[in-house]
C-alpha positions as CSV (number, residue, x, y, z in Angstrom):
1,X,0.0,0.0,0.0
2,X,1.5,3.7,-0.8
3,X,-0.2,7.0,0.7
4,X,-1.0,9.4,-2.0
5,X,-3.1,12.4,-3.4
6,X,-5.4,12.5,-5.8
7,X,-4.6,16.1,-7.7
8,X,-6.8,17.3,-10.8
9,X,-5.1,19.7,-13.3
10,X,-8.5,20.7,-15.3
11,X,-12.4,21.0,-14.5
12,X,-13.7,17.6,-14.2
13,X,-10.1,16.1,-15.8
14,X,-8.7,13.0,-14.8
15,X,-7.1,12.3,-11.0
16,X,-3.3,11.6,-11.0
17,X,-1.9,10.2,-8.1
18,X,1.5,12.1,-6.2
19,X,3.4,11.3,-3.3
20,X,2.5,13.9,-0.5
21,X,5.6,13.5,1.2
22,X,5.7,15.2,5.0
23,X,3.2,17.7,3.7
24,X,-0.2,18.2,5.7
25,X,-2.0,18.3,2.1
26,X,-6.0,18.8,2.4
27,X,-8.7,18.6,0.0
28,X,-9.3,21.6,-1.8
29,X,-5.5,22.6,-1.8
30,X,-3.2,23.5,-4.3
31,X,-0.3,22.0,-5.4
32,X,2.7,22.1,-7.5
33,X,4.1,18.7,-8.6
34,X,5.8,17.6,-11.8
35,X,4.2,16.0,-14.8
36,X,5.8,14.2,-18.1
37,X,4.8,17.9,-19.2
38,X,6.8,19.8,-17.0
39,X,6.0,21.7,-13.3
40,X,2.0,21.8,-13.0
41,X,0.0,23.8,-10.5
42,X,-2.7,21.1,-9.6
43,X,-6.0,21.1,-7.2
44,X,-6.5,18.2,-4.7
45,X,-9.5,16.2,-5.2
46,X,-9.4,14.4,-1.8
47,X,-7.5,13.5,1.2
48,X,-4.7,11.4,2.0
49,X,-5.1,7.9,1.1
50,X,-3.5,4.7,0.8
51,X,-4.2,2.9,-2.3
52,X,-2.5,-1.1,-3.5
53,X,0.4,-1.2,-5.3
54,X,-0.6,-1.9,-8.8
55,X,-3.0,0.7,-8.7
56,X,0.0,3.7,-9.0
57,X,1.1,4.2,-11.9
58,X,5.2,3.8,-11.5
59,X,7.3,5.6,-10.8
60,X,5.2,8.1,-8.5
61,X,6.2,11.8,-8.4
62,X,5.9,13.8,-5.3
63,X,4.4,16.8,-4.2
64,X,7.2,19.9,-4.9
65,X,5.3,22.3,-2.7
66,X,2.0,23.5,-1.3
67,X,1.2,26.2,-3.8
68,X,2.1,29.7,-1.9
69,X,0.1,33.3,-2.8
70,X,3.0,33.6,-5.6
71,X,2.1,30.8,-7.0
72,X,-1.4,31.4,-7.2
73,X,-0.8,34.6,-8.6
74,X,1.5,33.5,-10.9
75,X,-1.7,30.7,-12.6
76,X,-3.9,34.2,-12.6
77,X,-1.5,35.5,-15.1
78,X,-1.6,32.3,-17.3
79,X,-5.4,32.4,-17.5
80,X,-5.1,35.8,-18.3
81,X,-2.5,35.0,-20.8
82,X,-4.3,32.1,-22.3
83,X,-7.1,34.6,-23.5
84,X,-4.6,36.2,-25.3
85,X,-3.0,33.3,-26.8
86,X,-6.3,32.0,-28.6
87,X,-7.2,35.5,-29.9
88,X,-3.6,35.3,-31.7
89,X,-3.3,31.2,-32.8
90,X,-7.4,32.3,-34.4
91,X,-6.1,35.0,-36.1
92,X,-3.1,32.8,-37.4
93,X,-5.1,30.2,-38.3
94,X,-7.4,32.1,-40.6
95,X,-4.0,33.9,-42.2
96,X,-2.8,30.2,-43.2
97,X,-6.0,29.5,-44.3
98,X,-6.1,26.1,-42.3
99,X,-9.2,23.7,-42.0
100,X,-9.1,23.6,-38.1
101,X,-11.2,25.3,-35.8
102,X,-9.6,26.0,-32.0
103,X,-11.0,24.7,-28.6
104,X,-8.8,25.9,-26.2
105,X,-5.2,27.4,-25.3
106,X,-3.2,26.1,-21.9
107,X,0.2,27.4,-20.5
108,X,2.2,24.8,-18.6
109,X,2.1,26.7,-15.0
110,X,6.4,27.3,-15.7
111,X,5.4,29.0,-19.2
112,X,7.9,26.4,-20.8
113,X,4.9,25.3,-23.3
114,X,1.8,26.6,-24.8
115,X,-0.6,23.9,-25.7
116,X,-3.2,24.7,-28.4
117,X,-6.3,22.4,-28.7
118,X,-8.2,22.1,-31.7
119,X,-10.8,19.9,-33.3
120,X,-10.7,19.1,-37.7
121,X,-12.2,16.8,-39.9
122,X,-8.8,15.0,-40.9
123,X,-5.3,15.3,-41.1
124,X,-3.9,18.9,-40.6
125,X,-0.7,20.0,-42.0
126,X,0.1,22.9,-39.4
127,X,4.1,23.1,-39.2
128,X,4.0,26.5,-40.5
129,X,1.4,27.6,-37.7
130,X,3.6,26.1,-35.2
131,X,7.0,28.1,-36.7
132,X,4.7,31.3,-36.5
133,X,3.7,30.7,-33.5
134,X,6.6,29.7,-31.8
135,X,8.3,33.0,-33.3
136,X,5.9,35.0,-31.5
137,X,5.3,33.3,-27.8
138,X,9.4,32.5,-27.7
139,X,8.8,29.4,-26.0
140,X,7.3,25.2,-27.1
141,X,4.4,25.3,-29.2
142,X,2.0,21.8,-29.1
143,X,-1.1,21.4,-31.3
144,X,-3.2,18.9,-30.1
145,X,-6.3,17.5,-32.2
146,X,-9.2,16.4,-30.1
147,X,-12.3,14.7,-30.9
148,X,-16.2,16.2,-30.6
149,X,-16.5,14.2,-27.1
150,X,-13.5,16.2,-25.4
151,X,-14.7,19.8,-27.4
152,X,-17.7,19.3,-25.4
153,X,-16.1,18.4,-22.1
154,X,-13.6,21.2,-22.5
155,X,-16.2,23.6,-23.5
156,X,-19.3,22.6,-21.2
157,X,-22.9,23.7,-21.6
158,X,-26.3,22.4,-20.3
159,X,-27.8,19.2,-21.1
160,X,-31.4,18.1,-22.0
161,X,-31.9,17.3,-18.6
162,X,-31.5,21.3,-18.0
163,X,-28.3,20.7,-15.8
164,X,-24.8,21.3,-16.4
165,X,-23.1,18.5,-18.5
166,X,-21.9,15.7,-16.6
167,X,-18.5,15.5,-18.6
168,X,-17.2,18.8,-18.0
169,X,-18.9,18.9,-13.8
170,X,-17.8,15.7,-12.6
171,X,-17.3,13.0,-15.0
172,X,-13.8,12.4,-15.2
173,X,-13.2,9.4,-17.9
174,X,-15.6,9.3,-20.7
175,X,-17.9,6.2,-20.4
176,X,-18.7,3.5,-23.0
177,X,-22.4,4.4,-23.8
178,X,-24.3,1.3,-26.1
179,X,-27.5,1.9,-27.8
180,X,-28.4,-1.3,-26.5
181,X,-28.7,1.0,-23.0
182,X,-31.2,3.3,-24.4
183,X,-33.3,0.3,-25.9
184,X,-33.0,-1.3,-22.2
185,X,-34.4,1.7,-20.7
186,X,-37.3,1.7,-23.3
187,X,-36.2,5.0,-25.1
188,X,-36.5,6.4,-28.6
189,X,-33.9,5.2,-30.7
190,X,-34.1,8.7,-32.6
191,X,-30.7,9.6,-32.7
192,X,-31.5,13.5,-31.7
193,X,-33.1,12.6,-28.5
194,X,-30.3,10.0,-27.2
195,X,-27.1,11.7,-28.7
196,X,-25.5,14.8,-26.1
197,X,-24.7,18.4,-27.2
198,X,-21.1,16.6,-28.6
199,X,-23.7,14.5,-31.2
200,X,-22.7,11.2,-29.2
201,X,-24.7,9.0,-27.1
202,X,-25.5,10.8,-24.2
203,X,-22.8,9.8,-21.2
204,X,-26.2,9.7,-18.5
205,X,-27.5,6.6,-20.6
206,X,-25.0,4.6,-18.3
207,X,-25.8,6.1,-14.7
208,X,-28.9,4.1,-14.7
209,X,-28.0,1.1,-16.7
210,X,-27.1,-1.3,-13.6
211,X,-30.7,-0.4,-12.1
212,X,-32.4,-0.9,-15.7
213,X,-31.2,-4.2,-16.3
214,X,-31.7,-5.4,-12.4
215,X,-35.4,-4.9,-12.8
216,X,-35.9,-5.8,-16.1
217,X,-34.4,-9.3,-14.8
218,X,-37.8,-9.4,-13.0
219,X,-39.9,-8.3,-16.0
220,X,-40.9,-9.7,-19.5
221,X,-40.8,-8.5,-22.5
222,X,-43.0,-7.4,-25.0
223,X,-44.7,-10.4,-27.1
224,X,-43.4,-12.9,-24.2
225,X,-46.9,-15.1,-23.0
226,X,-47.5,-15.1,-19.6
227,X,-50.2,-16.3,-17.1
228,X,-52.1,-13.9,-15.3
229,X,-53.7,-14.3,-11.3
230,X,-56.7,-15.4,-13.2
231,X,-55.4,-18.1,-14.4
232,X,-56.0,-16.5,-17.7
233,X,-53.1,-16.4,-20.5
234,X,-52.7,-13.5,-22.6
235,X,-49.4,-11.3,-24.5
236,X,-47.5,-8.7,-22.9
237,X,-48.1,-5.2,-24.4
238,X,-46.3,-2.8,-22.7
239,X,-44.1,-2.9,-20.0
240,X,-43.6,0.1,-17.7
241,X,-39.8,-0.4,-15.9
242,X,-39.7,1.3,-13.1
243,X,-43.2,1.0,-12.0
244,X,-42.8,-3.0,-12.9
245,X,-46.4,-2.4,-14.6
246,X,-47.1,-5.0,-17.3
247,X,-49.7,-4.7,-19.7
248,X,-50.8,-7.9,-20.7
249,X,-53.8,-8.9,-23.7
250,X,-55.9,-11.4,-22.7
251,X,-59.0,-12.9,-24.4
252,X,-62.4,-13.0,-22.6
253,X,-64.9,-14.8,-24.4
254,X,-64.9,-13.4,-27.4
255,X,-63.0,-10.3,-26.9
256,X,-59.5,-9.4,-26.5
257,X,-58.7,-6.5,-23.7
258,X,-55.5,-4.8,-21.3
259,X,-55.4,-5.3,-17.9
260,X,-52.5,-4.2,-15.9
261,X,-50.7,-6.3,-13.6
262,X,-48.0,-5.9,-11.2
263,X,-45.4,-8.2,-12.3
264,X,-44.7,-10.0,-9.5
265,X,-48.1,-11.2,-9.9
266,X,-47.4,-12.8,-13.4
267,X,-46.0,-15.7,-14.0
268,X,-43.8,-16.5,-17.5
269,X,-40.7,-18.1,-18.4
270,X,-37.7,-16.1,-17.4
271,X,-34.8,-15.2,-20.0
272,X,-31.6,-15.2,-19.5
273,X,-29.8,-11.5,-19.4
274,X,-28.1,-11.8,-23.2
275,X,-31.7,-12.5,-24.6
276,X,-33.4,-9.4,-23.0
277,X,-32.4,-7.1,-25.5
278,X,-32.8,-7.7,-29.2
279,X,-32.3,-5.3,-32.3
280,X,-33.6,-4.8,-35.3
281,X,-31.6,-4.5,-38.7
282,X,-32.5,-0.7,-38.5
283,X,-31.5,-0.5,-34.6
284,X,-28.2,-1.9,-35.9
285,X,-27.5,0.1,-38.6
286,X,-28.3,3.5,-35.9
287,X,-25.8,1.8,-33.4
288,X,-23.3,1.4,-36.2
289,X,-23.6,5.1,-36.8
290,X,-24.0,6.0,-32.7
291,X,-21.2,4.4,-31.3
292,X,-18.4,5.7,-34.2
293,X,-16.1,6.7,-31.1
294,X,-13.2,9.1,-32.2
295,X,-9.9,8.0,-32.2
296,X,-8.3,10.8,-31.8
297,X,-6.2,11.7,-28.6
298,X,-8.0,13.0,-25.8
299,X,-7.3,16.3,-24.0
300,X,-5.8,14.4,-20.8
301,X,-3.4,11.3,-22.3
């Protein structure tokens, strides 16, 4: 077991782990430690810990200092400077005429690098954008292509829900999302109402998942026969999840009506969990086109 800190460097980015040394390091502090990109002024996420072995990624850095009033001065001034440094790389971009549109600009917290984010249909020739720039900031120049997914998590804005998007408030790693979830959950497979503001499958689909697919282990599905308290046997019609409601059509005499029935009242043969869910041709053509991931490189690796 090692003690360490978990220590974010961006809103809602991903928690590396640090040595805390001798320092009494709380959540909520700042700190300066070193990263494979040079000295970093981080926030801690939590308290000290002590986490197994193979869960630290080797070899693990320590904490330099707790960051002093200088040094929170000092990443004032870069956030004021990074305002400045997108106005220029924009106007740069447009005087090379390049196919790229820009997310964000970042300066390491030493000012050794100036990291430029951007997002383009393909491949982007920009070695004469990095010259220019570099001739003007005097210091390393990285361009950095990022996919719709991070744009969004970079960027933020407010969900269908009417909240503030889960990947840029507190969703650190991005999640895989299946359209199979959304079908689980009894949604409409219309890709505008189950894709986010980055045109993916919404991240959310998977907060609810594990309680979806619990219940509907107790549930049948739609067309599945089943026998009622009656005794009578009749199809299911609809099935509401979480108020494990089943609609089921049953004959009386000569007519055919829906009752509803709790479903623990019902009795039916029971499927196993890979049968529950079962697509159509044109479901899988709409999850071919929904789960395209990017493969681009994300904002934190």
């Amino acid at each position: 077991m090692k003690k360490v800190i978990g220590v974010r460097f961006r809103t809602a980015g991903k928690i590396y782990y640090f040595d805390p040394l001798d320092f009494n390091i709380k959540k909520g502090c700042h700190v300066i430690v070193e990263t494979a990109r040079g000295v970093e002024y981080g926030t801690v996420v939590g308290d000290i810990k002590e986490v197994e072995d193979d869960k630290v990624v080797q070899p693990l850095k320590p904490v330099l200092r707790i960051a002093s009033e200088k040094d929170d001065e000092q990443e004032r001034k870069n956030k004021d400077k990074e305002k400045d440094a997108f106005k220029i790389c924009l106007e740069k971009i447009h005087k090379h005429g390049l196919q790229m549109k820009l997310i964000d600009a970042e300066y390491t917290f030493d000012n050794n690098k100036v990291l430029f984010y951007f997002t383009a249909d393909g491949r982007v020739d920009f070695r004469e954008l990095v010259k220019d720039l570099a001739s003007v900031f005097k210091t390393r120049i990285e361009l950095r292509q990022i996919g719709v997914r991070d744009e969004t998590k970079i960027r933020g804005g407010i969900g269908i829900c009417g909240r503030p998007l889960c990947c840029h408030t507190h969703q650190s790693d991005f999640i895989p999302v299946s359209i199979k979830m959304a079908k689980e959950q009894n949604l409409s497979l219309n890709p505008t109402k189950i894709s986010g503001v980055c045109g993916r499958l919404m991240c959310c689909l998977k907060h609810e998942e594990d309680t979806y697919e619990e219940i509907n282990r107790r549930l049948p599905n739609v067309g599945d026969f089943v026998t009622t308290p009656d005794g009578l046997k009749g199809e299911v019609h609809s099935v509401n999840v979480l108020r494990e409601l089943v609609k089921v059509i049953v004959e009386e005499g000569d007519e055919k009506e829906i009752h509803e029935y709790k479903a623990g009242e019902l009795r039916f043969k029971k499927r196993f969990r890979k049968d529950k869910v079962q697509l159509t041709k044109e479901e899988m053509k709409e999850l071919e086109l929904l789960e395209k991931q990017d493969k681009t490189q994300g904002v934190d690796d």
